[in-house]
Structure formats: structure tokens, C-alpha cells
N, C-alpha and C positions, 0 to 999 in steps of 0.2 A: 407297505403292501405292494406300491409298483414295482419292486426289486423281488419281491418274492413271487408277484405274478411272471416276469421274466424268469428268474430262474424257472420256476416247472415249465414255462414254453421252450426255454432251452433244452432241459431233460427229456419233452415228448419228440422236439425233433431230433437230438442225439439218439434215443430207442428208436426212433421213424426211419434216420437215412442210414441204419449200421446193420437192422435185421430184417426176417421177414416178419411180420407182424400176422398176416390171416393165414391159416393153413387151411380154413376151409369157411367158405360165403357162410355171412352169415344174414343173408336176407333170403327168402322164403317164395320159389321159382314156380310152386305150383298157384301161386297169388299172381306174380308177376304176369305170368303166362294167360290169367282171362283177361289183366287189365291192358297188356298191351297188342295183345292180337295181332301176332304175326302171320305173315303170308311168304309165298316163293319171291316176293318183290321185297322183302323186307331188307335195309340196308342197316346195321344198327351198330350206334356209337355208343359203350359201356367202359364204367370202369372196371377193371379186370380184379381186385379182391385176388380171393384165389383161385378163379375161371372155375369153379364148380358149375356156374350158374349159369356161364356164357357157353358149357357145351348143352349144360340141363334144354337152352335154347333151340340147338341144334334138331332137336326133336322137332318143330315146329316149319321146318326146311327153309329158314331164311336166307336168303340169297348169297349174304356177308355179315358177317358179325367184326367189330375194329374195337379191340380191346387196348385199354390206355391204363397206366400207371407210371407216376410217378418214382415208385419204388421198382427197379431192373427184377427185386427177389421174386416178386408178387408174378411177373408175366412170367420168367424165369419157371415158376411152379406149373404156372398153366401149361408152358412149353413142352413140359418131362411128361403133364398128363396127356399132350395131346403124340404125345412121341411114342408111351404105352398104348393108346388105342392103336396108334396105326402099324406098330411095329411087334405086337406080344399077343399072348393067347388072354382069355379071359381071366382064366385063372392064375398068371401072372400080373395081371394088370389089379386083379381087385388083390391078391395079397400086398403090392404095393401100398396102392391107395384105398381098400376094405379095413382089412389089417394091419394096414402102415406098416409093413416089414416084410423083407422079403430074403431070407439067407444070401441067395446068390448074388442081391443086388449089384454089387462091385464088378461082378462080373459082364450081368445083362447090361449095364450101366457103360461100361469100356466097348464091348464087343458090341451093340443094339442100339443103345438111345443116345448116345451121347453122338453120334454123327449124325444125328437127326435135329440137332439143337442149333440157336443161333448162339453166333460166340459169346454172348453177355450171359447166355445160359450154361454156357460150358461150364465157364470161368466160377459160378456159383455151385454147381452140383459137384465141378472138382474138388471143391473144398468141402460140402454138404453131403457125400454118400452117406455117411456115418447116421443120418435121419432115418435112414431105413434098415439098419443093421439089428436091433432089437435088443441092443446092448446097453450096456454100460448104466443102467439104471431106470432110462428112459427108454421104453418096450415098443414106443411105435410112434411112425410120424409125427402124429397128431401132440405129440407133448415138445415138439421144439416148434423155432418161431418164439415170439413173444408171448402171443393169446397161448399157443401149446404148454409154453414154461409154468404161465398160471396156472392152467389146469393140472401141470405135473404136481406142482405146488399141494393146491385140493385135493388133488387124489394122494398124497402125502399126508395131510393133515386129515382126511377121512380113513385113512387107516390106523391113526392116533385113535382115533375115535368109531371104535365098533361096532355101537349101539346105532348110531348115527346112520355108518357103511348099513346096515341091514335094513334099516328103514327104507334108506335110499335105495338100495337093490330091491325091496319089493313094491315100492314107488316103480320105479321103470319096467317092472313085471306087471303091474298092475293088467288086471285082463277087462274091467269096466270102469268108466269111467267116476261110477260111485264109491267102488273102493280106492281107485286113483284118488278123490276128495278126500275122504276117510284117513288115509295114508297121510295127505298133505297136511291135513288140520293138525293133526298130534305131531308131526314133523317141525311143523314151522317156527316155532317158539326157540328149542335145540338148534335149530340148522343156522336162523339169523340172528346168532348170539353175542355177546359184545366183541369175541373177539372179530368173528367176521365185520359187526359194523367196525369195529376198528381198521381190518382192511383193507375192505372194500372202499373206504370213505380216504385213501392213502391218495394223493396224486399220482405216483410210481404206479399202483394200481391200473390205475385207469390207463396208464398211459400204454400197458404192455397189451389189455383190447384195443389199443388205438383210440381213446375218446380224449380230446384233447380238454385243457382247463375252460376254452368257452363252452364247448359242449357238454359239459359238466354243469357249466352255470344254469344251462335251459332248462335242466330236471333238478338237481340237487336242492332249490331253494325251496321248489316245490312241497318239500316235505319233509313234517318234522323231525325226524331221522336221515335226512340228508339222502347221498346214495343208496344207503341201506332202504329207507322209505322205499326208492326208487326200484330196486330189488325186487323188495316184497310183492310191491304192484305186478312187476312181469312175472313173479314167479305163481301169482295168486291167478294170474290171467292163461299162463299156460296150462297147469297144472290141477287148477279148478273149472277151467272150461272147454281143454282138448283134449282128447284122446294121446296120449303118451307112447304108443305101441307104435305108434307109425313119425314120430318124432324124430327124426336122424341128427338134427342138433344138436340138441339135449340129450340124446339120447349115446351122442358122440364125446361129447365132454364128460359123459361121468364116468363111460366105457374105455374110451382112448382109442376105439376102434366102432366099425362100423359091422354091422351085422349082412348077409345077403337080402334079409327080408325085409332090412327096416336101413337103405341105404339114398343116397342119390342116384339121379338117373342114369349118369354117368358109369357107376358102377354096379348096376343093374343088366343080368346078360343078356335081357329079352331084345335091349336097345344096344347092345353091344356092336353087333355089325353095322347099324344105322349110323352110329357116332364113328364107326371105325373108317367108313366111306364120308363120313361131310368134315371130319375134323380137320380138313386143308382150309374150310371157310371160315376158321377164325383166324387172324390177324392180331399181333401182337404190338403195341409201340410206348417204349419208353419217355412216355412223354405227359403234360398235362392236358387237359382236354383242348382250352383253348389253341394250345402248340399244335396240336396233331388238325383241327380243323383249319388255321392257318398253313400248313402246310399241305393238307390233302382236302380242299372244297368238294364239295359234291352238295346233292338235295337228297338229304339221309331221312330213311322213315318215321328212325326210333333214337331218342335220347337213354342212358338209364346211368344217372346221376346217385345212386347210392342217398348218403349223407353229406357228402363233403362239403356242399352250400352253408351246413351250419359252421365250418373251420373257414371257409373264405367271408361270410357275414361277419365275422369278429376279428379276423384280421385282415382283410384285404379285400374292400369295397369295391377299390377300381377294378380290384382282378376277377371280383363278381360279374361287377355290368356288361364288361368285354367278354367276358364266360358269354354270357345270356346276349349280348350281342352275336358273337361268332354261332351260337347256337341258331337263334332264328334268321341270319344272314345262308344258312347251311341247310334251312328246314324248306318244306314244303304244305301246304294245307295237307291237315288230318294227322301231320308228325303228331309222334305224342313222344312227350318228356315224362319220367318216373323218376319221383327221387324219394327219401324218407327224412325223416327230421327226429331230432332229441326233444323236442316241444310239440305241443298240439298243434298251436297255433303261429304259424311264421311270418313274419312281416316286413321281411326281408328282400324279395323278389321286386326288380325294380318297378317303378312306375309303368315305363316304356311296353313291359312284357304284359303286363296285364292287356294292355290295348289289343295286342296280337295273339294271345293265349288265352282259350277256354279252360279254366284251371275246376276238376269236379269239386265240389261242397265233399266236407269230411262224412255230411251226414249219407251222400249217393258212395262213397266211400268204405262207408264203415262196414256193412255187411261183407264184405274181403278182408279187412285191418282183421274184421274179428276172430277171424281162421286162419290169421297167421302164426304156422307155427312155431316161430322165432321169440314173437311178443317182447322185443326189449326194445322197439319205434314206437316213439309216442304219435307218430302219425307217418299219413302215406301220402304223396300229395300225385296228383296225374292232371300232366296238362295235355292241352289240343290244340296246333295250329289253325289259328282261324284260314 
């Protein structure tokens, strides 16, 4: 069993340092946005995903926004988006990133955005134009990357399957939420069927979202169907308890493109010019979080830690506590820290932190968990500098 838990850690980081893995956040900025309460003083250290989320911020006029990743692809993405805001009309910038595609690309790309990039981002879009060319099988952005290839995948295997594609298309049509339930109930038996639990339940799987084998473990045991259980619960939670019409998520992975009425903020024209004057205040760095607070101190307002606490709890404790040291070495009373987890309950956070950190109860919590329209975190955690 320990030679086989090695091999898939070997495989998630072989998929982790070779591609991009998110081509669009997958955590939910209209939640983020009352929990963290930004101001014009706002200084904020985030992981960069695929900067959907860190311009969705920019609305909120934070002073600086210092986006970090590990992966060059991931800031790389945010770069090209934040190179279309300031350099293209609206309506090149959302067939881009609306549509995922845009004829000329190669063009705008050579002549426009590409001297607007830093070189780690050149060096990737020179090889990457071809994401947005609408060819060769794959129709738009959103199906390359790893998580993209999945979904290429699905939307592959839902056009094997007819019956299925048309459920699903009046599921995402749905105009009330009663027929959105109606829909889902006779849907769900079909949709989560062996072959998907077979899938889904694949290490390979998991790894092309990015969930590595510890964070597998948090939820999978949970349920007698493994990931599929795990599945059912978010999709029972989405789909039986929000509104779908205004879902851009979900509502993006079954489409492969974003609509104008049902988009992020980013690609929304009302906030178009706002984002096109502040997108110089995001900041990009190749780096892990601790590297980039060792190298650039300050008393920053805002932490926003994703998931990734659950991939350093299961391998790398030291590199936890120096995490959560540098962090509160860097903070000031009233920072606050946001991160999510694959478990409800985490037990991980060091000793130390707890002393200095007001962390909310799940249950002061939940009324936001509950309206998140992502629903595949099993919890949300927010702390507060004492």
C-alpha cells in the first residue's frame, strides 16, 4: 500500500508541475466578498488559482492585491487576463475569456498582449495560443488545462448519451427553482451511474481538479460510495438548494463557455472600465506563500489560503507551522485569514495559532457556506487577528 500511495503522489505532482490545472477559480467571490470586508487600506496575500477571483476583488478598491502560485501557468493565465482588460475593447476581451475563443487570437496575442506580459508568461502563451483558436476539437479555452480536459472528457461522454445531454440542458435552463429539483430528482440515478462512480472514484481523476490523494482521504471515507457519495452530496446541495440561472460554475463546465448574463465580474461590461483602471494593483509571484512573505514583509490586512492547508497537513507539517508562523509574523490585529477545507472539521491548525487567532464557529459560518455557489467545500474556515 506505501508504494502505491507513492506512486499517485508521484502522478499528482507529475500532472501539477507540467500543466495548467484551473482555468477558472473555483471558489465562490460573492461569499468571499462579505466574509472578508475589504477597504481602500486593504493589502491582500492570495493564492492566484486562475485570478478570476483576485480581479472579482478589485471591485471592492483594495489598495494591493499579491497573488502567489506555485505553478508559473496559473499567474501566467491571470497575466494574459489582466493584459486584455488593460489593452482590448470589451468585446475582445470577453470573447476571449466569455467564449474562450477568439479567431484573431494569434494575432491580438503577437501585435497587443504579448508585450504587455512578464517573460515566464510569454514563454507559456508562445506555446499555448492554440487555447483559444476554437479548433481542433476542443472549441474553447475552458476545455484545456487539466480540470478543462475533464470537462472536454464529459462533454464527450454526454454526447454519447442524449437522453442524459437533454436533461442536463433543461437542468441549466431551469427558470425556478422547483423545477430545477424536479429536473434533478429524475436526473440523478442516470447521471451518477456506475460508470461515472467508476471514474470519478480513479486517482488520475482527481488529480487533473487538482485534489491530491490526502485530500481524497478527508471526504472519500466518509461515504459509502466513496467520491461518488461525495459527488452526490455537492450536487444535491447545489442543484436542490440554489438557483442555477445565475451559477457561472456549473453553469461553465457543462457549456465550455460563459454566457454575458450568467458570467464573472471580471467579464461583466458594467465593471469593465473599473477593472480596466485598477488591474495594475494585482501583483503576480511565482512562488509559495511562505517564499514570497520571506522575501517581501509588510502588516498585510488579508490572508486567502484556498485549500491547500489540507495538501501541507498530510505532507509537510513543518512547512505548515512556518506557513502560519510567516503569516502571523506579517499580520496585524483584525487581519483575517480565509481558507476552505475537503473536511468539515480540521484539526490541523497549530497550537500556537489558535492563541493569536479568533477562528468563527462553522455554525456563525454557515449561513454563507450555505449560498455558496460552488458547493464542493466541505467547510469554510475565517479567522481574526487578535
Amino acid at each position: 500500500m506505501k508504494y502505491v500511495n507513492h506512486l499517485q503522489d508521484w502522478l499528482f505532482r507529475l500532472v501539477h508541475q507540467n500543466n495548467l490545472i484551473y482555468n477558472t477559480c473555483w471558489e465562490d467571490p460573492r461569499c468571499d466578498r462579505q466574509l472578508l470586508e475589504f477597504n481602500q487600506d486593504s493589502e491582500v496575500v492570495m493564492i492566484t488559482s486562475a485570478g478570476c477571483n483576485a480581479l472579482d476583488y478589485l471591485l471592492d478598491d483594495p489598495k494591493v492585491i499579491h497573488t502567489i502560485d506555485m505553478n508559473p501557468r496559473q499567474n501566467a493565465l491571470l497575466d494574459l487576463k489582466k493584459a486584455s482588460l488593460a489593452q482590448l475593447s470589451f468585446e475582445d476581451h470577453f470573447a476571449l475569456f466569455g467564449s474562450g475563443k477568439h479567431s484573431e487570437f494569434s494575432s491580438i496575442y503577437a501585435q497587443v498582449l504579448r508585450e504587455e506580459l512578464p517573460g515566464y508568461a510569454q514563454e507559456v502563451w508562445d506555446r499555448s495560443a492554440n487555447y483559444f483558436s476554437g479548433k481542433a476539437g476542443r472549441k474553447t479555452m475552458y476545455y484545456y488545462g487539466t480540470s478543462g480536459v475533464l470537462a472536454w472528457l464529459l462533454r464527450g461522454y454526454l454526447k454519447a448519451r442524449p437522453k442524459i445531454n437533454r436533461e442536463l440542458k433543461s437542468l441549466f435552463g431551469a427558470e425556478t427553482l422547483e423545477e430545477q429539483i424536479r429536473i434533478y430528482d429524475e436526473l440523478e440515478p442516470r447521471l451518477l451511474n456506475q460508470l461515472v462512480h467508476w471514474a470519478v472514484n480513479r486517482h488520475f481523476t482527481m488529480c487533473l481538479i487538482g485534489v491530491p490523494q490526502s485530500q481524497q482521504a478527508l471526504f472519500k471515507d466518509e461515504y459509502e460510495r466513496g467520491i461518488t457519495g461525495f459527488l452526490q452530496d455537492c450536487l444535491r446541495r447545489v442543484f436542490r438548494t440554489l438557483p442555477i440561472k445565475d451559477n457561472y460554475f456549473w453553469q461553465l463546465y457543462f457549456q465550455g463557455f460563459y454566457k454575458p448574463d450568467c458570467a464573472p465580474s471580471y467579464l461583466q461590461e458594467a465593471h469593465f472600465e473599473v477593472l480596466k483602471n485598477r488591474e495594475k494593483r494585482i501583483e503576480t509571484y511565482n512562488n509559495t506563500v511562505s517564499g514570497f512573505l520571506q522575501e517581501n514583509p509588510g502588516a498585510y490586512s488579508h490572508f486567502i489560503l484556498l485549500d491547500h492547508q489540507d495538501w501541507l497537513a498530510a505532507y509537510d507539517l513543518p512547512g505548515l507551522v512556518e506557513e502560519w508562523e510567516l503569516i502571523l509574523a506579517n499580520s496585524k490585529p483584525g487581519t483575517r485569514i480565509l481558507m476552505r477545507s475537503a473536511a468539515e472539521k480540521i484539526d490541523f491548525i497549530p497550537d500556537f495559532v489558535h492563541d493569536q487567532v479568533d477562528f468563527k464557529s462553522n455554525v456563525e459560518l454557515a449561513e454563507i457556506h450555505a449560498v455558496d455557489r460552488v458547493g464542493t467545500y466541505a467547510s469554510v474556515q475565517l479567522g481574526i487577528v487578535k
